[in-house]
C-alpha positions as CSV (number, residue, x, y, z in Angstrom):
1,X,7.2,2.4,1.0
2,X,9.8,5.6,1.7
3,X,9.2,8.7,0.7
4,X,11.6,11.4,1.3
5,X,10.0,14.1,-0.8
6,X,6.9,14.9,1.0
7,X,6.8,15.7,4.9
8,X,10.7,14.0,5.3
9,X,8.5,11.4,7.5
10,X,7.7,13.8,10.1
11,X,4.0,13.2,11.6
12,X,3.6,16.6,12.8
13,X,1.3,18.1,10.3
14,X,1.3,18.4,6.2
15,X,2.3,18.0,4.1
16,X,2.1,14.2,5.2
17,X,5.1,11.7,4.1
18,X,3.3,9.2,2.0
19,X,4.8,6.5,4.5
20,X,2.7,7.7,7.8
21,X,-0.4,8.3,5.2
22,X,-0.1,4.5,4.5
23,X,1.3,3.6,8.0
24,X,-2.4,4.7,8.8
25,X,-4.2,3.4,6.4
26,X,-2.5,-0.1,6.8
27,X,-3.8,0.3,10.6
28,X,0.2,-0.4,11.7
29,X,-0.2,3.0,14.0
30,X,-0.6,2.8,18.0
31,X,-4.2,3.8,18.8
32,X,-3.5,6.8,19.9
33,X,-1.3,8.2,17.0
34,X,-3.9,7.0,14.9
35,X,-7.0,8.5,16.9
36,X,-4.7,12.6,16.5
37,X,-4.0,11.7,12.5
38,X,-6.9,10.5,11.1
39,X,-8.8,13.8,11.7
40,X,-5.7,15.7,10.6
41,X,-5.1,13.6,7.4
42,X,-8.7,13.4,6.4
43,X,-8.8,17.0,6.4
44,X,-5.7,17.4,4.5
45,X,-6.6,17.2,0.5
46,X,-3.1,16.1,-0.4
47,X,-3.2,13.0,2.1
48,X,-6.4,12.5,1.1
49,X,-5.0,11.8,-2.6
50,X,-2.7,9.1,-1.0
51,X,-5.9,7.8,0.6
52,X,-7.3,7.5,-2.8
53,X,-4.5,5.8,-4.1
54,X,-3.8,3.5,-1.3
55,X,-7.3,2.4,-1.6
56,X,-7.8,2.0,-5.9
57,X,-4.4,0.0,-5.0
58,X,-6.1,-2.4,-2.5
59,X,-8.9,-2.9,-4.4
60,X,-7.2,-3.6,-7.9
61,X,-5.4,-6.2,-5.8
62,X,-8.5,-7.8,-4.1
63,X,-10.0,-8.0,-7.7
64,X,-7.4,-10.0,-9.0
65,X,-8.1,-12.8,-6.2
66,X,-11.5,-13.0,-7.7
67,X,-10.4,-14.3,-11.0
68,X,-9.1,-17.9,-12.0
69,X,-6.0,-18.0,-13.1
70,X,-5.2,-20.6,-15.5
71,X,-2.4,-23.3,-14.8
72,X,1.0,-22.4,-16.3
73,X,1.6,-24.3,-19.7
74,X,3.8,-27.5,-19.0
75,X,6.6,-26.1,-21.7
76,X,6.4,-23.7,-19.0
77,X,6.7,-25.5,-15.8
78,X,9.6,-28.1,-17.1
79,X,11.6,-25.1,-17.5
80,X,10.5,-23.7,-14.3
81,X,11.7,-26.1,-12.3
82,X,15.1,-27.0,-14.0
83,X,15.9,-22.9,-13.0
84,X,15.1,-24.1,-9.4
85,X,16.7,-27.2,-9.5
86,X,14.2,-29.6,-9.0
């Protein structure tokens, strides 16, 4: 994710970069930079948002491993793998 419009991905104080909001909410922070944002960034009502978003996004995607998913017609697949050469 890169975003250049909010914070220029500075980790200083808001507005936040959407990339060190979701940097720290996809735990990929040292313990220590994370321990000094998440106070900051929960107290922030913009980063907060991107919270939000980050986490309707994660779950959305969890959900759809719940479902079945039904097997890809065989008109389908024949054509699939002649693309990929097998």
């Amino acid at each position: 994710m890169t975003d250049e419009s909010r914070g220029a991905g500075r980790t200083v104080g808001p507005p936040w970069s959407v990339d060190v909001v979701a940097d720290l909410h996809a735990g990929v922070l040292d313990e220590r930079a994370a321990a000094e944002l998440w106070p900051l960034v929960n107290a922030d009502p913009d980063a907060r948002a991107i919270l939000e978003a980050l986490e309707s996004t994660t779950a959305d995607l969890t959900a759809l491993t719940a479902g079945s998913v039904e097997p890809m017609p065989a008109h389908f697949r024949g054509e699939a793998r002649c693309r990929v050469g097998q």
